[in-house]
N, C-alpha and C positions, 0 to 999 in steps of 0.2 A: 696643348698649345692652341690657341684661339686662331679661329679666320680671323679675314678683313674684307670687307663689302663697300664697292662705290656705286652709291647710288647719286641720280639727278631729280635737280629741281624742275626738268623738262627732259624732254628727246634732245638725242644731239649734244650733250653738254660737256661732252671730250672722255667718256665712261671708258670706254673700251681702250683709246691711247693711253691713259692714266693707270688702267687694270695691266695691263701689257710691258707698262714702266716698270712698276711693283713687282710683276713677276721675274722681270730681270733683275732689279735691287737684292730680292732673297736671294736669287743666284748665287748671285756676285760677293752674298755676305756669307756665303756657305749653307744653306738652307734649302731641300727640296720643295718647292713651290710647285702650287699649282692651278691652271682655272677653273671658276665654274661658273656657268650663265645658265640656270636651272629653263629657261625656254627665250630662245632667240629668234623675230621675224628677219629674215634675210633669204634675194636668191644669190648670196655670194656664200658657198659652200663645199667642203674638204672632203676629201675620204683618207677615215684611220687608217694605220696598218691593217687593224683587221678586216679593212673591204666596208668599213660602215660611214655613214655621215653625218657631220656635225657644220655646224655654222662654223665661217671661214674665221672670224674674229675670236674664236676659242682656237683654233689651228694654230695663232698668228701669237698669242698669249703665250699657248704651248712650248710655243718656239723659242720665245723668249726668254720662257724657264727653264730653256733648257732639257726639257723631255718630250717624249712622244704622246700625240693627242689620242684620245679615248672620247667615247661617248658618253662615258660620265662626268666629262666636262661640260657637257650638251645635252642634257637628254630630250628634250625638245626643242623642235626644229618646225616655225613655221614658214612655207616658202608659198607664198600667194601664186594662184592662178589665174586672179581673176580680181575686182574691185570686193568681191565678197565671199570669196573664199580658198583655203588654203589647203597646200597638201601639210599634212602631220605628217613629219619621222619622227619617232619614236625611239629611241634606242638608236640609233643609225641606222632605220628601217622603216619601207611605206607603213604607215599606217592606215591609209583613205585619208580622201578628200573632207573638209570641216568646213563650214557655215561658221562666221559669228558667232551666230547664235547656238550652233550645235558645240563649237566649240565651248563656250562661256557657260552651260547650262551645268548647275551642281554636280551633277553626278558624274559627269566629264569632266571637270575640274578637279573634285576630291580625289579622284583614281589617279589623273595626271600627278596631283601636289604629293601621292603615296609613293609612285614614282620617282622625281626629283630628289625625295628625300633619301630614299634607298642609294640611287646615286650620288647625293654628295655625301652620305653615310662612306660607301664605299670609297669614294675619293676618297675624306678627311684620315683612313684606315694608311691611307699607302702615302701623304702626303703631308709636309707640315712645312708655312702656312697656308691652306686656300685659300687663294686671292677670289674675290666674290663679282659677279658685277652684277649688276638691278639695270632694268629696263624701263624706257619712257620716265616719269614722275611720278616721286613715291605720295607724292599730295591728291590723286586719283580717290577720291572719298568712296565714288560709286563702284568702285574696281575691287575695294580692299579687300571683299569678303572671298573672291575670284583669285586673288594675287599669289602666285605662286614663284614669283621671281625677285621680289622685295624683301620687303618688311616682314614678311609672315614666312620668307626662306632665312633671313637673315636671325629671326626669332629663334629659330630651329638649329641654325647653328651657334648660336647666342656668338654671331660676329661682332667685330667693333666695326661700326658704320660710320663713312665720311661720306657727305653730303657734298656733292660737287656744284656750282653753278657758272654757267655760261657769260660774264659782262660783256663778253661782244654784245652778245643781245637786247642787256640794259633791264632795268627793274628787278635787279637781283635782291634788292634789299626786302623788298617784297617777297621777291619769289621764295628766298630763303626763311624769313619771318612765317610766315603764311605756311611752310610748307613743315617748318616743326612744329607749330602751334598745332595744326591739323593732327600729328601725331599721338596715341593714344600712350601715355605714360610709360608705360614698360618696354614700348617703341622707344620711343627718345632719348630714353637711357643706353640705349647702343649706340646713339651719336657721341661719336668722340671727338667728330672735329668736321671743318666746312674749309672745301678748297675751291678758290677764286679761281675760274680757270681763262683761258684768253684775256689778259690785260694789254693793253697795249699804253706802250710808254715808259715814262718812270714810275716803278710799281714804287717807289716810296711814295710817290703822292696818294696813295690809297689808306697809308698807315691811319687817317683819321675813320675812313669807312671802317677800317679792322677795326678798330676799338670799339665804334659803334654798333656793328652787327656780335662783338662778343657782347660788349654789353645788354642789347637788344633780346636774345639769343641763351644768352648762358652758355655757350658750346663757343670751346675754341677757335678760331682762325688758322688751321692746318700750313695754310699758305697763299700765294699768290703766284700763279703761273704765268708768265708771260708768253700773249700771242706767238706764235713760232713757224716759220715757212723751210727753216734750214735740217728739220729732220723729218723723215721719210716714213713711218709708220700703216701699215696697208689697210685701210677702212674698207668696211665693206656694204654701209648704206646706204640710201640715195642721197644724202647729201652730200656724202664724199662726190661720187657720180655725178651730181651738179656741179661742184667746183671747178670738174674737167672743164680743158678746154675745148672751145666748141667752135670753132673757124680755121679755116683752110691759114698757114703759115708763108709767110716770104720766104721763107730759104729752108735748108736741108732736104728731107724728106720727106715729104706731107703723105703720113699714113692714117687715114681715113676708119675708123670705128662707125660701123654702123648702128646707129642709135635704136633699138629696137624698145618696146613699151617693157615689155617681160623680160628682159635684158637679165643673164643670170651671171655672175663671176667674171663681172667687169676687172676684176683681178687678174688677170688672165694679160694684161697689157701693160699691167706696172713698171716691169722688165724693160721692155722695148721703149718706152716712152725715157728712160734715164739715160737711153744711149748717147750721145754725143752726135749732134747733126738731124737727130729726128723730133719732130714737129707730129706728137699724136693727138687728134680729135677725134671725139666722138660728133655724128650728123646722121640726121636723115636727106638732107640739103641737096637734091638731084645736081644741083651746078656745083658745090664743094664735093661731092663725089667723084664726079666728069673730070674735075683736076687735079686729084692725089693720085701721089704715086705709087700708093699702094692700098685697096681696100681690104677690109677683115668682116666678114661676114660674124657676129659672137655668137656666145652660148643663149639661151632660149629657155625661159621656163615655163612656154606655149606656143611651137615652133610654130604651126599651122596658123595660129591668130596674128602671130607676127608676118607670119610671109604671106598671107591675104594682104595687110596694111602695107607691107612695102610696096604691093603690087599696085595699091591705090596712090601711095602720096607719090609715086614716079617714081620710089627709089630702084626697086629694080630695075625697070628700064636702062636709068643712070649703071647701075653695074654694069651690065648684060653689054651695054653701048661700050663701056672703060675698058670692060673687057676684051673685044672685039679689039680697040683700038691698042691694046697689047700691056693695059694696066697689069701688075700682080692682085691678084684676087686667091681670099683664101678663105677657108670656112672654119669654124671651131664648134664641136657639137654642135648643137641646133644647127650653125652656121653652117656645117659640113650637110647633116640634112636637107636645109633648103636648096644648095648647090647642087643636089642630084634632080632626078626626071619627075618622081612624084613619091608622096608621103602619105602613106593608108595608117589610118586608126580606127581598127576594125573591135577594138573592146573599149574606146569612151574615154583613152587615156586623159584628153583635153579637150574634151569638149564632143559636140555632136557631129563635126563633121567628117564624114567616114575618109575621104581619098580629095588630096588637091596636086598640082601640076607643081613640081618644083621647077628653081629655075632652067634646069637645061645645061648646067654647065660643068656638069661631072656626070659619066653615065654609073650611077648609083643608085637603086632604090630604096626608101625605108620605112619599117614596118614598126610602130608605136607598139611597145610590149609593155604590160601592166607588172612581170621583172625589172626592178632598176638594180643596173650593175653600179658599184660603187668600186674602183680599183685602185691602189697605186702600182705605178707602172714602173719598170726602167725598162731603155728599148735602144734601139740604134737607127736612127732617122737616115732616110731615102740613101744606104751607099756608103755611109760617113761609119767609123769604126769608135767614135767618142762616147762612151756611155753618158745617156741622157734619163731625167725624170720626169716622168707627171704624173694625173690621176685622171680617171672615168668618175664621172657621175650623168647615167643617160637610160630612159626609157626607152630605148629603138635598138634595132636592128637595123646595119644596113648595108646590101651584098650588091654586088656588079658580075653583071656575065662574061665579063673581061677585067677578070683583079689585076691591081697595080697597087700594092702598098706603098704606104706611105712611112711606115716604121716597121720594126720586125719586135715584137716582144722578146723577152728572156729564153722564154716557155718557148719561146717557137711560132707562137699565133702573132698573125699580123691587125695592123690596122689602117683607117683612112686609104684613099685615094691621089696617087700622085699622074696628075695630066702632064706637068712640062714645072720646069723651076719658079716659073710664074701664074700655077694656078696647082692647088691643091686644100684637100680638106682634110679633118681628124678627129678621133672622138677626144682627144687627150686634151684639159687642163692643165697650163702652168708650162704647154710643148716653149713657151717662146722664154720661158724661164733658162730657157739653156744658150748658153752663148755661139754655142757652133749653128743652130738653128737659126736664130737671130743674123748671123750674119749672110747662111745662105738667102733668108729675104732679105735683108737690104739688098745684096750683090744682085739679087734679080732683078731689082727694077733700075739697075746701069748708074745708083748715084753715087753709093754707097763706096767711104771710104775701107779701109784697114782697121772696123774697130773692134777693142774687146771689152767686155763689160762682166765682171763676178758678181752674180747678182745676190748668190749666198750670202758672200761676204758681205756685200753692200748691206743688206737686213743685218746681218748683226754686228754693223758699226752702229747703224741704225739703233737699235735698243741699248747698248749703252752708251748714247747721246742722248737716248731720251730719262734712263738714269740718273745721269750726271746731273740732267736740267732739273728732275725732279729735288734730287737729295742739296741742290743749290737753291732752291726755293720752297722746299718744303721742312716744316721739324719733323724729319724720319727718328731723328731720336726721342722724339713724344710716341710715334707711333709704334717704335718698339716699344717703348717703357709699360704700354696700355695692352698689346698684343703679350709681356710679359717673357718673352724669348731674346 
């Protein structure tokens, strides 16, 4: 049985919601599916069952197929620290810190691309079909010989490749021309087809563009997908994170995300933002902070560089002062870090700066450890007997001379810091995923009705509406026919 690979004619060109669709279609047709993104840049990232991690957009694929995520969905993971360099996992594990250029150089490359293959080897062994997905634009001329997550993966598992492109954006006709022509023959021939994606309007007005990009082209016309705001799918880029909204609300709840540059698992809020009555922004904005009613300190993928810069543009202050004035304030790894007394990195985890002053408002200390735990968790938050879930992914340590947890694990170990119902920190991702949680903070900050939200369920009405949309607008029976199953 053959894979299937979407690749784009850019970044950003709806690759991963499209990848995520498909993996619920086989589902649903009776078929084990499954994903693979042979190396992903994102700091929105999961940990397996077995304690390891992979980029959150293979998790979210996972999920939708219906089975448990692996790191041979993933086997590379790069999560920036910096404008010019990144940390490698490997496997769901640190591998050090990469440069560009250390990254990109031959001999790190071919060992990486022996890797990937191994992995989707052993995927394709337990799995039929793997859904594919390719990164950035396969028309990248200077990248090809580097490419371990296109064309030269998709060779490998001689996938049928669709070609996606963005019309939001405009000059697709181009972008798509351009971008098979550029393709070296025995490439091209794994294009099976090209899907329009974002159309807004009446997609029948496009029917003259179809004709002339197949004719154009030679390669089918897949589909045309129309623009979409009514289904929920969780991205984990920065451009998802741009679209957030970013200004304080008139009414409900106004709970305040603080905007940090390294900002990691902005997913972490998906949850709370669908509730009914709440109003979430992400700011660094000292006067939109000062008026919500609840701020969240997030996760961090260079606590110490983030909490110097909030220290400079006012935002902490703006906490510190909200605070005081009896706002809710919470912390989520990084976040929970910076909320204690001070933060030492005594081995270079992120950088050169050995010890800085956290803010003061949990008495916490923590210690950067060159161990990263990767966990998932089930635990029982501050008192409450509901079983709840999340996961750890964090290089720190971090204890208090006066413990107060904030959850009790399975096993018995605890975690986080609980000050009073309106100030508390955690190591745990995905803690607001739980409805009993969610509701103890809205009820802290005195606005908060009687609400309840299943956020499970919510995700997978979620995937097949986005099914539905696809198999309404795409020929998934060419798609089988060519896949041959």
């Amino acid at each position: 049985m053959k894979s299937i690979m979407f690749v784009g004619t850019a970044s950003d060109v709806g690759k991963s919601v499209i990848t995520a669709g498909f993996c619920r279609i086989f589902k649903q047709d009776g078929f084990q599916p499954a994903p693979f993104k042979a190396q992903n840049m994102s700091l929105n990232s999961y940990a397996t069952p077995e304690g390891l991690e992979i980029g959150r957009a293979q998790a979210v694929q996972a999920e939708a197929a219906g089975v448990a995520c692996h790191t041979d969905m993933n086997p590379v993971l790069l999560k920036p620290t910096n404008d010019k360099t990144s940390q490698l996992v490997l496997h769901g594990k640190p591998a050090g810190n990469r440069s560009a250029m250390e990254y990109f150089s031959s001999q790190h490359n071919d060992a990486l691309f022996e890797e990937v293959k191994l992995a989707y080897d052993r995927l394709s062994s337990r799995y039929h079909p793997v859904v594919m997905e390719g990164a950035g634009s396969i028309s990248e001329i200077n990248l090809w010989s580097r490419d371990i997550v296109n064309m030269r993966m998709a060779m490998h598992a001689n996938a049928d490749v669709y070609l996606i492109a963005d019309i939001d954006r405009g000059g697709i006709f181009g972008s798509i021309y351009g971008s098979l022509e550029l393709l070296p023959a025995a490439q091209r021939q794994l294009v099976k087809g090209i899907i329009i994606n974002k159309f807004r309007g009446d997609i029948r007005l496009f029917e003259d563009g179809r004709n002339q990009l197949e004719q154009l082209t030679g390669v089918p016309v897949t589909g045309v997908l129309p623009y979409f705001r009514d289904i929920h799918i969780e991205e984990e880029d920065s451009v998802a994170l741009a679209q957030k909204q970013r200004r304080l609300g008139h009414q409900g709840v106004n709970v305040a995300v603080v905007l940090l540059r390294h900002m990691s698992n902005f997913t972490d809020f998906n949850a709370l933002e669908k509730y009914p009555g709440v109003h979430l922004f992400y700011t660094d904005d000292p006067v939109e902070i000062l008026a919500a009613d609840i701020i969240i300190l997030p996760g961090s993928k260079n606590t110490i560089a983030d909490l110097i810069a909030i220290r400079n543009n006012g935002t902490a202050a703006a906490i510190l002062q909200a605070k005081e004035q009896g706002t809710v304030v919470i912390g989520i790894c990084g976040g929970f870090q910076m909320m204690g007394t001070d933060i030492s990195d005594p081995h270079g985890v992120e950088g050169s700066t050995v010890t800085v002053p956290g803010l003061g408002i949990l008495p916490v200390s923590t210690v950067l450890e060159e161990e990263k735990v990767t966990l998932q968790r089930s635990f029982l938050f501050r008192g409450d007997t509901t079983p709840c879930i999340g996961y750890e992914i964090h290089m720190g340590r971090t204890v208090s001379p006066q413990p107060s947890p904030l959850n009790i694990f399975r096993d018995g170990t605890e975690d986080g810091y609980w000050l009073s119902d309106k100030c508390w920190g955690t190591y745990l991702h995905g803690i607001l995923d739980n409805d009993t949680i969610v509701k103890q903070l809205l009820h802290a900050c005195g606005k908060a009705g009687n609400v309840t939200f299943d956020y499970h369920q919510f995700r997978q009405q979620q995937y097949d509406k986005l099914a539905a949309l696809l198999r309404e607008h795409l020929d998934v029976t060419a798609v089988y026919k060519s896949l041959r199953i």
